[in-house]
N, C-alpha and C positions, 0 to 999 in steps of 0.2 A: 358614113363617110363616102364621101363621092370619089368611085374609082376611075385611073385612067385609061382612058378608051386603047393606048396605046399598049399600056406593059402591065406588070403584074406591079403590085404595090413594093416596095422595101423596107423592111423595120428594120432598124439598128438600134442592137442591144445596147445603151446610155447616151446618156442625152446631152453629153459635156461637147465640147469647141469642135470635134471630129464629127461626131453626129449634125450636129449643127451646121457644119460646111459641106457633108457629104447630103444637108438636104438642100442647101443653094446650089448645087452640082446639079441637084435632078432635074432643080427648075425648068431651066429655058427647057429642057429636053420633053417636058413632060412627063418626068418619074416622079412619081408618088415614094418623099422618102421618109420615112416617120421615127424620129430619135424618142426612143422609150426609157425611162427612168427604171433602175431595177426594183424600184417600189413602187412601179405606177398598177394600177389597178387593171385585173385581166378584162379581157375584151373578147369577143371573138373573129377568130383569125381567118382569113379567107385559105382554103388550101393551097389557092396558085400565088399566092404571097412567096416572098423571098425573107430569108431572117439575115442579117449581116451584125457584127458587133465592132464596136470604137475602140475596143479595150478585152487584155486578152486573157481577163481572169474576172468572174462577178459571183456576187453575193446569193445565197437558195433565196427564190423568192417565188410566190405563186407565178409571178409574171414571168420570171426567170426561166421555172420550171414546164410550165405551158409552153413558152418557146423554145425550150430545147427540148420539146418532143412531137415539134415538128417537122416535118420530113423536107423542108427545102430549109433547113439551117446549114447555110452553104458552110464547109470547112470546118464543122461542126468540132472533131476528131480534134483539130489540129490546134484548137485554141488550147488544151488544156494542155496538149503534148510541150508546144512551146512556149507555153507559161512559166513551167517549171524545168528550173537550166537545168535541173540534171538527165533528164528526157531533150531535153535540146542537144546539148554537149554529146550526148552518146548518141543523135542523128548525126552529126555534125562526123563523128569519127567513124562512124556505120556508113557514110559515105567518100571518107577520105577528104576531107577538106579541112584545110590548115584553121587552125584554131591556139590557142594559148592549152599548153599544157593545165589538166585538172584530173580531180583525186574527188569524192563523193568523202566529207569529212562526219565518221559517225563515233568516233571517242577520243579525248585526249591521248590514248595510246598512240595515235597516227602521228602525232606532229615527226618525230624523228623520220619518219617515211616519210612524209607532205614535204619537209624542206630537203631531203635528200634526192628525190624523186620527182617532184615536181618543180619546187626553185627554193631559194634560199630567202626568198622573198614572197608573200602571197598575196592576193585578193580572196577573201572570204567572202561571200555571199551569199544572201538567202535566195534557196529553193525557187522561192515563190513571193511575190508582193514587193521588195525590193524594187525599186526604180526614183529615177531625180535625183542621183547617189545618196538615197535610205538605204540600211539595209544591207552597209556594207563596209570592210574593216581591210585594210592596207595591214599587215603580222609579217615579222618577224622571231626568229626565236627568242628573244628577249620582249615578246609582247603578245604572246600567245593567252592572256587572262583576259585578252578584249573577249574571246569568245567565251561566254559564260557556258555552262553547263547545259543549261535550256536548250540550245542554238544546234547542239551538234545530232546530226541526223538530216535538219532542214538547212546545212548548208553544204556549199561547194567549195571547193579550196585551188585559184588559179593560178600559174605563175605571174606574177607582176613583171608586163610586158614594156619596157623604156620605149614607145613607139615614138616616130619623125611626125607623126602627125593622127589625124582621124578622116575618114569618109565611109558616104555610105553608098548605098544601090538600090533606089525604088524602082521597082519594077511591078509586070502584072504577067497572070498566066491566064488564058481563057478557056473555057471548057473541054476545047478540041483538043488543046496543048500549046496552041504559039501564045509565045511571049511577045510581051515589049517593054522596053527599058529609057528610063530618062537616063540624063548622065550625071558621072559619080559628083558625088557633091561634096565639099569639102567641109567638116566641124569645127569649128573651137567649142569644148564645152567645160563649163567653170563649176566645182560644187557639184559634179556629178550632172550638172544642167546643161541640155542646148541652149547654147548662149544667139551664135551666129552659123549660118550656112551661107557657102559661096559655090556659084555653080559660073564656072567657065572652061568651057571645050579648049581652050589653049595654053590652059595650064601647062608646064612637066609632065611625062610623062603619064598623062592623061588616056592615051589610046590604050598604052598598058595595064594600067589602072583598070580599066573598062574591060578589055578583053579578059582578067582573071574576074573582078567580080560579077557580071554576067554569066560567065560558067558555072562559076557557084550557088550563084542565087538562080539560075537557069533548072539548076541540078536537085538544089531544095525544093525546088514548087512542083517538080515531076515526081520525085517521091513520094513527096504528100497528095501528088493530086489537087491541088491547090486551084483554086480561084479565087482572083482579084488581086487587090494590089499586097503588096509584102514587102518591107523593107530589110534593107540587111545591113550592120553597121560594124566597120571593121577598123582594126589600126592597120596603117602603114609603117612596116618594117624596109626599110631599104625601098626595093622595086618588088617585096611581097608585100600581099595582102592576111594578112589573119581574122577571121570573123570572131569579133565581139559578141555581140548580138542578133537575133531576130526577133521583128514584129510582124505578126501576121494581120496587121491592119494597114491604112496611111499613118503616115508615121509625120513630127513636127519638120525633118529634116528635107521634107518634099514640097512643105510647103511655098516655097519660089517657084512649083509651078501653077499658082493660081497667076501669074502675073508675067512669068517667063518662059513660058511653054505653051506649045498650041492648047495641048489638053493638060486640065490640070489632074493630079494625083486623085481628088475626088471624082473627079467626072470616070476617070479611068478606070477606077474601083466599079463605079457605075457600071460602063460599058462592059467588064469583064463579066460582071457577074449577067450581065441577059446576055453575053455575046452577040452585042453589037459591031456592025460594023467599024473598026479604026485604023484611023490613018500611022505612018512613022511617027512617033516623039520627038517633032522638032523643035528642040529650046529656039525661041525668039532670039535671045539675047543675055550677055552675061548677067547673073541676075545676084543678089545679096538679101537673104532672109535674117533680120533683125527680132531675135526672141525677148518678148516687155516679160521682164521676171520681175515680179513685186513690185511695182513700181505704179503710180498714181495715172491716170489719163490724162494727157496734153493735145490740147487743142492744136497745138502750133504743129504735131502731127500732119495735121492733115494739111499744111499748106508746102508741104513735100513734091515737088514735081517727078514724076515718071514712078509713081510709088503708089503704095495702096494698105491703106490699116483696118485692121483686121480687130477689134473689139469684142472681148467674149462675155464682157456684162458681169463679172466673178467680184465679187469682196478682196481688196488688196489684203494681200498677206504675204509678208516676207517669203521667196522660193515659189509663189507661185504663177504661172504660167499663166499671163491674163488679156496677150494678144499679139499680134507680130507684125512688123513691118513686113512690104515688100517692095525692093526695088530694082529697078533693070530699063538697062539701056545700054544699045550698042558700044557706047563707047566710056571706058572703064573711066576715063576721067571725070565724067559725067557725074558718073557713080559713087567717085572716089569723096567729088564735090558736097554731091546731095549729102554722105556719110557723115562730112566734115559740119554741115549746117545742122545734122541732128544731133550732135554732141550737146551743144549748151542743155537741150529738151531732154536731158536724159542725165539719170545721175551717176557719180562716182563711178561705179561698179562697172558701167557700160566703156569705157572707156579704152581702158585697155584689149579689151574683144575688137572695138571699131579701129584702132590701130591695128589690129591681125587681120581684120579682114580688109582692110586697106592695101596691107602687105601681101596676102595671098592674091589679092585682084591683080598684082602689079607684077606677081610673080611669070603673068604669063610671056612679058616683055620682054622681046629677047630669045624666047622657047620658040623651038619649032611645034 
């Protein structure tokens, strides 16, 4: 394999739509980026290689295992830490950052504790592997038989938080220690799925926004020691933030900076990990990221103006994630426009997402 005269090569552990974008990242740049299947056959590895992974939990596999016993698998630690919410949740409170009350559920004994203690309402969810909302049970006292007997040990049991809304905070840390952040980006997610993200600096209370989750996700990646990009995804309570989740990779909710940002989330991943030179994270323009869940390929796609699709080549199947619009342009009517002409191209299901994100674009009208 012919190496680049510039950098060390990158392999990223799976080879799904992250791996795949984070190797068009490397391109112009001249990084060698190699998405590896967890069942692809071992090879040997150069030692000044970098390992990076798409995904923050993978199957034993000779390949698997050869590379996680290499010595530049950057963040190594930290994928399995925050794999599993109950080692997340207890960093999360080991550092004092607002989170949704939770309880580590390991017998039916607890429930009288769980709704006394934690809320009168839960989210139950699995340890580990759970995501796309698999893997996870809305209980009350009157419905506490969802969780069968199997389950308890590998779950967590959360308070059910009525938030005003969702956003996240991608951001990168680089080897020395400085950060950089794009800005917070607003969710709708339906089925447990990112449906749509909206990213606009003039939203409401946007600067605030920003200034708490920045600290937080600032705070998590110096802990860990972290390199590269990492996402953090929280509800909005009033004028706080509570962190939901983290990912320690690029995450779906970043994606509008392939098209609305100087650098996009993959390239940035990139640069963190060699410690390359970068510039501030100036978003271009308000941007709107369009998630195709289950849904067939439409040509009429691409005659979208100021917009850009993103194709992952996957087998339609209901719930899954199989490519994503991106659009942006200075001006939200623009946007609001293009939104409205992609409606007919797009079925049922999408619709009431593209009226929210119509509405949140618009929300900033008016806001200081």
């Amino acid at each position: 394999m012919q190496k680049s005269a510039l950098y060390p090569p990158i392999y990223v552990l799976g080879n799904g739509q992250l791996g795949r974008m984070l190797r068009y990242a490397g391109a112009p740049l001249d990084i060698e980026v190699h998405p590896l299947a967890f069942d692809g056959e071992i090879f040997e590895l150069e030692q000044h290689s970098l390992i990076t992974a798409e995904i923050e939990r993978w199957a034993e596999t000779p390949l698997t295992t050869l590379l996680g016993n290499h010595p530049h698998f950057v963040n190594l630690p930290v994928f399995s830490r925050l794999a599993d919410r109950l080692t997340q949740k207890a960093l999360l409170d080991e550092l004092h950052l607002a989170t949704s009350p939770w309880q580590l559920l390991k017998s039916p004994s607890q429930w009288q504790q769980v709704f006394s203690q934690v809320g009168e309402k839960v989210v139950v969810k699995r340890r580990t592997g759970g995501y796309d909302g698999r893997g996870q049970w809305i209980v009350t006292p009157d419905s506490t038989d969802q969780i069968t007997e199997d389950l308890f040990g590998d779950v967590i049991a959360e308070k059910f938080i009525p938030f005003d809304g969702e956003i996240s905070l991608v951001g990168a840390r680089f080897p020395q220690g400085e950060t950089r952040f794009y800005p917070v980006t607003h969710n709708l997610q339906q089925n447990g799925i990112l449906r749509y993200s909206v990213m606009n600096t003039a939203l409401p209370n946007q600067a605030l926004y920003q200034q708490q989750a920045e600290e937080m996700l600032r705070a998590i990646m110096h802990k860990l020691n972290y390199v590269g990009v990492m996402a953090m995804e929280c509800f909005v309570v009033g004028d706080k933030l509570l962190i939901n989740e983290l990912a320690p990779r690029v995450h779906n909710s970043g994606h509008w900076t392939q098209l609305g940002c100087s650098i996009s989330q993959f390239e940035l991943h990139l640069r963190a990990l060699l410690d390359l030179p970068t510039p501030p994270l100036n978003p271009i323009a308000p941007s709107v990221m369009v998630n195709l869940i289950g849904i067939e390929h439409h040509n009429e796609w691409l005659n979208l103006p100021f917009s850009q699709l993103h194709w992952y080549g996957k087998e339609v199947r209901a719930g899954r994630k199989l490519g994503h619009i991106n659009i942006s342009h200075p001006d939200i009517q623009v946007i609001t426009e293009i939104l409205n002409s992609l409606k007919p191209h797009l079925s049922d299901d999408f619709h009431s997402g593209l009226t929210w994100a119509i509405e949140k674009l618009h929300q900033s009208q008016g806001s200081v």
